[in-house]
C-alpha positions, -999 to +999 in steps of 0.1 A: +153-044-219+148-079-219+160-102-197+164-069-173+153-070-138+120-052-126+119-044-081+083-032-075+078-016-039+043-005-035+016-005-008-010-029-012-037-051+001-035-083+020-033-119+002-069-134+003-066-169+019-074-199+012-110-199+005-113-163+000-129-150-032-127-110-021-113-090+011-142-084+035-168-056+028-155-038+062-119-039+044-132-030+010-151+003+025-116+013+042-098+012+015-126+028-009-121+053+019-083+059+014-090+056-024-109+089-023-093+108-002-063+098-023-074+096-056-064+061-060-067+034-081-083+000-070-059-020-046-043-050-057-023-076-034+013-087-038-001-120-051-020-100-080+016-089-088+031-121-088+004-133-110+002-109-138+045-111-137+044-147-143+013-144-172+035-121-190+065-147-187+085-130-162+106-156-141+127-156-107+100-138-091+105-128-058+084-115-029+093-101+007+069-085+029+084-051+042+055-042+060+078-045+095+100-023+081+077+006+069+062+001+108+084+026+125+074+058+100+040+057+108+052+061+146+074+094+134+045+104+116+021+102+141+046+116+167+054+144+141+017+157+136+009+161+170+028+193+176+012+223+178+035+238+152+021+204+127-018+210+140-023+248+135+000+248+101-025+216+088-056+236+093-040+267+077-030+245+045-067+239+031-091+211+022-066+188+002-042+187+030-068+177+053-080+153+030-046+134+030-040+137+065-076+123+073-062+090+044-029+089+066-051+076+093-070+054+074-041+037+062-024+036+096-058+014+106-056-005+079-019-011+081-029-018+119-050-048+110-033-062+087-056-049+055-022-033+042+011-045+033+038-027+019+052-056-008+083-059-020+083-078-058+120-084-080+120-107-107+135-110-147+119-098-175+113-125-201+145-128-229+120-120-262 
């Protein structure tokens, strides 16, 4: 609808700073790394949001990083898959669930340094 509002809450990369043409190659093999074991996409920062929103006319755009808010489940999910129950019901589960619990890492290291944010982006579609 135009002139509706669009919220886009997603995980993504870090903003590149000033100077920056590209994330680091050590940042851009962890998240290849996630990206496989996920079957993602290519990563995008909030500022790639923001930028495409505003080519395509959108206005009041608004970002908030929630990334201190989304810090406290990776602490329940780390504290929920060390159980035994979690451990021996993982390695019944097969290869795929394995393979996501291996990513869940990865992007708990990432999230660690700062490589991912989890981006909060509102703003108004354009009237026409």
């Amino acid at each position: 609808t135009p002139g509706g509002r669009i919220l886009i809450v997603t995980w993504c990369h870090r903003d590149l700073e000033e100077g920056e043409t590209s994330l680091t190659k050590k940042e851009e093999r962890l998240l290849a790394k996630i990206n496989r074991a996920y079957y993602l996409p290519r990563w995008c920062s909030v500022q790639d949001y923001v930028d495409l929103l505003e080519a395509k006319g959108a206005t009041d755009i608004k970002r908030e990083d929630w990334s201190y808010i989304i810090a406290p489940f990776w602490k329940a999910v780390i504290k929920s898959s060390l159980s035994l129950r979690s451990v021996w019901g993982l390695l019944r589960s097969g290869f795929s669930t394995l393979r996501g619990a291996y990513a869940m890492l990865l992007m708990l290291r990432g999230f660690k340094v700062g490589l991912i944010k989890f981006g909060l982006i509102t703003c108004t579609k354009p009237e026409t």
